[in-house]
C-alpha positions in Angstrom: -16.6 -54.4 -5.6 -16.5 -50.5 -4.2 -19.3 -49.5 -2.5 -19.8 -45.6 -2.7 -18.9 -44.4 0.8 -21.8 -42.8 2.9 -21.6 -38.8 3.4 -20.3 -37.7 6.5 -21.7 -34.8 8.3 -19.2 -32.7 6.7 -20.0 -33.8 3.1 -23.2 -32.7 3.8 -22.9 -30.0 5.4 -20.1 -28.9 2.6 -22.9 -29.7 0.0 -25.8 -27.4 1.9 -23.4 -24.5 1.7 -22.7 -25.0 -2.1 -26.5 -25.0 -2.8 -26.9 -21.7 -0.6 -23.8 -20.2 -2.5 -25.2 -21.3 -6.0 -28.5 -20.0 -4.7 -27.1 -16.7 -4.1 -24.8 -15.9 -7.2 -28.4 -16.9 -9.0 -30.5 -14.9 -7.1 -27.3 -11.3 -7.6 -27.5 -12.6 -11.2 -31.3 -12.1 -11.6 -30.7 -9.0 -9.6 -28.0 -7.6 -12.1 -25.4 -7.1 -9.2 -23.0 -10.5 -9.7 -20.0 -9.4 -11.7 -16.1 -9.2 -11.8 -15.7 -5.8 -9.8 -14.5 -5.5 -6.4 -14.2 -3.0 -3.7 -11.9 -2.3 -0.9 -10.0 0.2 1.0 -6.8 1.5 2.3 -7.0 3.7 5.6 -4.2 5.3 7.7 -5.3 5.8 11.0 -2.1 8.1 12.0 -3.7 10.5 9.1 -7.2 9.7 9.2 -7.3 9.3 5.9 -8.6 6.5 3.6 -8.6 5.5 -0.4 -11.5 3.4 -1.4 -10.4 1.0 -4.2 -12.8 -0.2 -6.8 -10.9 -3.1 -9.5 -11.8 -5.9 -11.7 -10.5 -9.5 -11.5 -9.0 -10.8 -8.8 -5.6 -10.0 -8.4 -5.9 -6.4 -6.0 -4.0 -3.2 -6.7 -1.6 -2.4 -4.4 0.1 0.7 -4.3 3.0 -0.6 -1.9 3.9 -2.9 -4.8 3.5 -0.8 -7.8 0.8 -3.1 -9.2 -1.9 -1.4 -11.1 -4.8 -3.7 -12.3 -7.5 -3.5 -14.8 -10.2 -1.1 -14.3 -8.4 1.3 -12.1 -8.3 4.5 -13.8 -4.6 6.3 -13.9 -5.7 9.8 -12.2 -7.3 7.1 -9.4 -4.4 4.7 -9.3 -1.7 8.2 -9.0 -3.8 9.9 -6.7 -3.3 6.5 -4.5 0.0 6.1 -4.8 0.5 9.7 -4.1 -1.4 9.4 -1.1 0.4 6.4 0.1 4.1 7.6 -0.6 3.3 10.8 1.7 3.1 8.9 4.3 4.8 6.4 6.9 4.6 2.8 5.9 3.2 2.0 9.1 -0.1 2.3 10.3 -2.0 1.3 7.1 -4.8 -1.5 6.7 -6.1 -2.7 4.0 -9.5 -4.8 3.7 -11.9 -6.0 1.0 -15.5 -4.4 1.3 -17.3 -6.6 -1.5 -16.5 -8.9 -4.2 -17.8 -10.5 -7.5 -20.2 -7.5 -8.3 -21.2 -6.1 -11.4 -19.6 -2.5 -12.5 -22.7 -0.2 -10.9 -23.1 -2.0 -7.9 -19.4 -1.9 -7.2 -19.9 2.2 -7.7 -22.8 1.9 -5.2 -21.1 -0.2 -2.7 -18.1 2.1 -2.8 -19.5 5.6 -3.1 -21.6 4.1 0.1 -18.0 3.1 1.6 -17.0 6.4 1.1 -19.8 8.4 2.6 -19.2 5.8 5.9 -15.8 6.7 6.2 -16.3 10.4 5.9 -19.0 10.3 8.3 -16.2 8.2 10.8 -14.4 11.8 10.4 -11.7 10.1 7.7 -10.6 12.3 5.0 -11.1 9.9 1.5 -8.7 10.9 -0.9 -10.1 9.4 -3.7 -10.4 11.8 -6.9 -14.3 11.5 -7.1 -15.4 11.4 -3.2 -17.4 14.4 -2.7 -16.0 16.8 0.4 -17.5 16.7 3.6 
């Protein structure tokens, strides 16, 4: 009756990307990095200013929306939306640095975000970031 259709060349190439995928959420497992924690970060160029956003799950908190997630601590999550509402609603971007990490390496990746942007000549305006 139904023969079982051959695998196209994107078949397979779909499937060698799901074994390297698998291959490295076991590998960040082992390693003790893989997680729900995610980082990213809000910069105004007209300011030079940035906020470096670390959450957990995967719906983002956005301060032009009002949304607060879980994880984001309330002196963090008023300190951005004071940041935000100082300034004009143009000119900001927003990007994700890293996602599915574990709670430290998220603090690594974003402590090493912030030290970038400082050394870019941004001013991060996050509660914890160290001065200059």
């Amino acid at each position: 009756m139904g023969q079982k259709a051959k695998p196209t060349h994107e078949d397979k190439k779909t499937e060698r990307l799901r074994a390297l995928r698998l291959a490295n959420e076991a590998a960040r497992r082992e390693a003790g990095t893989w997680g729900e924690m995610a980082v990213g970060e809000i910069v105004h160029d007209g300011s030079r200013s940035a906020f470096v956003q670390v959450w957990k799950g995967q719906r983002r908190p956005d301060p032009f929306e009002g949304s607060r997630c879980t994880g984001v601590p309330a002196d963090e999550w008023m300190a951005m939306v004071a940041w935000v509402s100082a300034r004009k609603s143009i000119g900001f971007q927003k990007r994700i640095v890293a996602w599915d990490l574990s709670a430290e390496e998220a603090k690594r990746v974003a402590q090493a975000r912030i030290a970038e942007l400082q050394a870019q000549g941004y001013t991060v305006i996050n509660p914890a970031a160290s001065p200059q």
